[in-house]
C-alpha positions as CSV (number, residue, x, y, z in Angstrom):
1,X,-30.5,93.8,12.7
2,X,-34.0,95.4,12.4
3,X,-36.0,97.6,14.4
4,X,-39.5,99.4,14.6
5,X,-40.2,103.1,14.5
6,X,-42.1,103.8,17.2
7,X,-43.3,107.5,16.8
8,X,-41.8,110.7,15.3
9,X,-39.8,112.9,17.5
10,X,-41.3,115.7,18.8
11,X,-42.2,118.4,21.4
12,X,-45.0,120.0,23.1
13,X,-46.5,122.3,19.9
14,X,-43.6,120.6,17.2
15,X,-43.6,117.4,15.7
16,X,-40.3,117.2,13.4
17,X,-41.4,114.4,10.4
18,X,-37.9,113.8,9.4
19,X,-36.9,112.8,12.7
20,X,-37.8,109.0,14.2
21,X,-37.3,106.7,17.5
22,X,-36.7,103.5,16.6
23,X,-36.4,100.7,19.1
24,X,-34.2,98.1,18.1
25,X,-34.5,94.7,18.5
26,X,-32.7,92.8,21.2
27,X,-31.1,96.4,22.9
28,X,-32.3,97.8,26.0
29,X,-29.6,99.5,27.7
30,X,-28.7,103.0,26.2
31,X,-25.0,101.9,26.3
32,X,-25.5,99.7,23.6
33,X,-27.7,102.0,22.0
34,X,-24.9,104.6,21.2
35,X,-22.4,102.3,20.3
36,X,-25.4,102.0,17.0
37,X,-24.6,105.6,16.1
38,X,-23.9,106.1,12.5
39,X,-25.1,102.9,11.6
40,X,-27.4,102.8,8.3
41,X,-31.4,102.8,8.4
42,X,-33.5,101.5,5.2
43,X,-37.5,101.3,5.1
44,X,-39.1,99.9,2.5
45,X,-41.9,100.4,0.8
46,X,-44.7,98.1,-0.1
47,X,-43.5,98.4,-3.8
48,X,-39.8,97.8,-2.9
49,X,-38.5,101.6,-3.0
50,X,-36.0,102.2,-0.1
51,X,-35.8,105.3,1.9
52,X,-32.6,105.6,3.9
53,X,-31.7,107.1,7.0
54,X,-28.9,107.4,9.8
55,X,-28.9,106.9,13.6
56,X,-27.5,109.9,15.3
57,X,-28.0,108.9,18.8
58,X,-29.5,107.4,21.9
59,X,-32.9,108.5,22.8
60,X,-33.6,108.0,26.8
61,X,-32.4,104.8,28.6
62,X,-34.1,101.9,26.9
63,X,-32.3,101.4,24.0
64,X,-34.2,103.5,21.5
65,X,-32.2,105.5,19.0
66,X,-33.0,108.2,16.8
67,X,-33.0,108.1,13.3
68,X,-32.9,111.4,11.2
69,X,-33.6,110.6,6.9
70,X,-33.2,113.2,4.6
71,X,-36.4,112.7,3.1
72,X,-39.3,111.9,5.1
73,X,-41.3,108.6,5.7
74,X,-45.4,108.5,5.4
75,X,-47.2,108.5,8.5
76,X,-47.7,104.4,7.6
77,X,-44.5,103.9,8.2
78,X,-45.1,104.8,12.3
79,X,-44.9,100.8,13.8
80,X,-43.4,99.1,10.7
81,X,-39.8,97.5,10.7
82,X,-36.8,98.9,9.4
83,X,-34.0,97.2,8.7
84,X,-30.0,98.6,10.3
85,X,-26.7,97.9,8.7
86,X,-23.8,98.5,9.1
């Protein structure tokens, strides 16, 4: 299953670099969106490091989830794919 990050998730003043929407391919109701909670996020890199991530939950009612990884992604990575597992 893959998906694209669509921007970082942030507020007003805050923008939290760690923290990602993702909308995933072939979802658009948020039902089906949480039932991808948990599920394992990996971007990769142009040189073939992996960064991995996690979904944590639904984000509004189109079927974009969030994605928190531990260490954050460059800004390039903003409208690239990533790829979800299991």
């Amino acid at each position: 299953m893959e998906g694209t990050i669509m921007n970082y998730r942030r507020g007003l003043g805050t923008q939290r670099t760690n923290q990602y929407i993702v909308q995933v391919e072939g979802v658009k109701e948020k039902s089906k969106a949480d039932s991808l909670s948990g599920r394992k996020v990996v971007w990769k890199t142009t040189s073939g490091k992996e960064i991995v991530g996690k979904i944590s939950k639904a984000h509004g009612n189109s079927g974009a989830v969030l994605a928190r990884f531990n260490q954050g992604l460059p800004g390039q990575a903003v409208g690239t794919k990533v790829a979800i597992s299991d």
